[in-house]
C-alpha positions in Angstrom: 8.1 5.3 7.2 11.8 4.4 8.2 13.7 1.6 6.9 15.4 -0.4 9.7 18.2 -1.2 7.1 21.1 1.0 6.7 21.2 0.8 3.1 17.8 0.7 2.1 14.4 3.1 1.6 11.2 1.4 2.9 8.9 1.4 6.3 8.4 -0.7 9.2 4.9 -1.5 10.5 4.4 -2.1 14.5 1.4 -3.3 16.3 -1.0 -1.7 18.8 2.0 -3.0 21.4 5.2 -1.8 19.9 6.0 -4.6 18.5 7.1 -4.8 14.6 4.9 -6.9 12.7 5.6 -6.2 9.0 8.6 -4.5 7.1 9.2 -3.3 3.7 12.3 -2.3 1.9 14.0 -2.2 -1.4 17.6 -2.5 -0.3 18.2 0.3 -3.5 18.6 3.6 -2.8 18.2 4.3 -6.6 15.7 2.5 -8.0 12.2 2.1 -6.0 10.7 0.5 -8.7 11.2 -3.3 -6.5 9.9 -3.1 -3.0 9.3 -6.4 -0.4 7.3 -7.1 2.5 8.4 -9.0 4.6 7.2 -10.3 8.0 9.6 -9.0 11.4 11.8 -12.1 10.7 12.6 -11.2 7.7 10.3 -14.2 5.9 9.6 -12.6 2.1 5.6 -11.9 2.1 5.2 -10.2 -1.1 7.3 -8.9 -4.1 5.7 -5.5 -5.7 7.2 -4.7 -9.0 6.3 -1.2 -11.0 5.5 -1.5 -14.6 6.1 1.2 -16.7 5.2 0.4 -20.0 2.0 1.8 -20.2 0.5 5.7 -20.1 -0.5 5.0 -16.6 2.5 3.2 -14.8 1.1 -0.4 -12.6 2.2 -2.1 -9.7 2.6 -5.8 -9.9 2.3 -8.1 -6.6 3.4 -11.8 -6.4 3.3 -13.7 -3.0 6.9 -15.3 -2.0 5.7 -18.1 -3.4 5.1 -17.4 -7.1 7.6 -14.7 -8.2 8.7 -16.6 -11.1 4.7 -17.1 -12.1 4.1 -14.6 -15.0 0.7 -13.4 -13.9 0.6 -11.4 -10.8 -2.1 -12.2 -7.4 -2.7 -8.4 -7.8 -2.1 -5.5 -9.4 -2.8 -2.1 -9.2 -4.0 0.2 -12.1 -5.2 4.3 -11.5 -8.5 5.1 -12.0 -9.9 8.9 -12.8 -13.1 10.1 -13.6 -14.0 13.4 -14.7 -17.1 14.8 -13.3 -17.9 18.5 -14.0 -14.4 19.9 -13.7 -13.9 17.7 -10.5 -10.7 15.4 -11.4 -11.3 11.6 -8.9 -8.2 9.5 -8.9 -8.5 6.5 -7.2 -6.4 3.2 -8.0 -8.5 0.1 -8.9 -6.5 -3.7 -7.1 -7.7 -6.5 -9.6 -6.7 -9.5 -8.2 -7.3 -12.4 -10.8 -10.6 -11.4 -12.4 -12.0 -8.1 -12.6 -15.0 -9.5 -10.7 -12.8 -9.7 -7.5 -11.2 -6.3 -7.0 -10.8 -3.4 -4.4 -10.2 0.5 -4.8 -7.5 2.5 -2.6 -9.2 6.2 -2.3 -7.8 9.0 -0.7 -9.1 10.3 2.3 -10.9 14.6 2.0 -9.2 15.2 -1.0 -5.7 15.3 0.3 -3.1 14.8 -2.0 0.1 15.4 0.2 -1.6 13.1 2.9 -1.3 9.0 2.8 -4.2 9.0 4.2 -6.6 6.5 2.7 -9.1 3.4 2.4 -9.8 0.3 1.1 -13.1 -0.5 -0.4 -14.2 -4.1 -1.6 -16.2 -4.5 -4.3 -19.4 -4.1 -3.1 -17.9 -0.7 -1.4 -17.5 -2.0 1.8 -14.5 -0.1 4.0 -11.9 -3.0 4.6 -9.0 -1.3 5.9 -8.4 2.8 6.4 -5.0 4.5 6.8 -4.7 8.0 9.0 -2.6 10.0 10.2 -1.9 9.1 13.6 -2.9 10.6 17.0 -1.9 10.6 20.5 -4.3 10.1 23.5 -4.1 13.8 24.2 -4.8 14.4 20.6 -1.5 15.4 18.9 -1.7 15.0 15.5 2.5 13.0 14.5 4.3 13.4 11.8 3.2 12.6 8.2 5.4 9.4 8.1 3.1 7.8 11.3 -0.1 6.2 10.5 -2.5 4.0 11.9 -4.1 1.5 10.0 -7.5 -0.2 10.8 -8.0 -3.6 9.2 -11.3 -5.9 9.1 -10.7 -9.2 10.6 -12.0 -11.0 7.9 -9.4 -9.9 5.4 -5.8 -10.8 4.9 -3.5 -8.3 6.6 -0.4 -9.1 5.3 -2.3 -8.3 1.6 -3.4 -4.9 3.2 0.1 -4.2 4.1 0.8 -4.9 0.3 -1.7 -2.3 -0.9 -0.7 0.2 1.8 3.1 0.1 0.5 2.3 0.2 -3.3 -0.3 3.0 -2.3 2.5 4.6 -0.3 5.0 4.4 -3.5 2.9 6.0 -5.6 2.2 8.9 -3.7 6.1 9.1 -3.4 6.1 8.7 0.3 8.0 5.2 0.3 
């Protein structure tokens, strides 16, 4: 979760070979309320904006492409249920239609963790984001994860969902 710009706050993602594959930054120390992904060369992937005008504050994402369009590819709302005294957040990704939409949930009920996954709509795991471990079984640093994506899904829109996921749980 290191920003390989001086100036900015954000992550860099790397592959299973070292190699960085994805990077985010806001290039604002004050304001983290404008984030990018962008791919290693720097190529603008997606825009994510935070909207704050409601009780509940949203995350808007628009692909490089369309950041002047005025309706977002996604966006991504909280979600809690009360059950018996037992409080579920989870954040609800609707992405055009309500019909097409995913859920980030956190992983054992960990709220200082980023650990998490992605369900589908039909609440199939798409993508899952852990702490990450060494071959020995050392347990690194809050700020290194691994993240395990399907094949049949976008991974540059994962990346998208793990850095608003990661900016609402303040660790961004």
């Amino acid at each position: 979760m290191k920003s390989l710009v001086m100036q900015g706050n954000g992550c860099t993602a790397f592959d299973e070979n070292g190699e960085i594959v994805y990077r985010i930054d806001n290039y604002d120390n004050k304001h983290r309320n404008e984030v990018y992904l962008m791919d290693l060369r720097g190529k603008l992937l997606f825009s994510l904006f935070e909207k704050k005008m409601s009780v509940f504050p949203s995350w808007n994402g628009y692909q490089s492409n369309d950041i002047g369009a005025k309706k977002p590819i996604f966006q991504v709302r909280k979600s809690c249920r009360i059950n018996l005294g037992n409080k579920d957040c989870s954040y609800k990704v609707t992405m055009g239609s309500d019909s097409n939409c995913y859920r980030l949930e956190g992983l054992n009920g960990k709220s200082s963790s980023l650990a998490f996954r992605i369900r589908d709509n039909n609440g199939g795991v798409v993508a899952e984001a852990k702490r990450k471990q060494s071959s020995s079984g050392v347990v690194f640093g809050d700020d290194v994860l691994t993240l395990v994506v399907e094949p049949h899904v976008d991974h540059s829109f994962i990346m998208a969902l793990v850095t608003v996921y990661g900016l609402i749980r303040h660790q961004i």
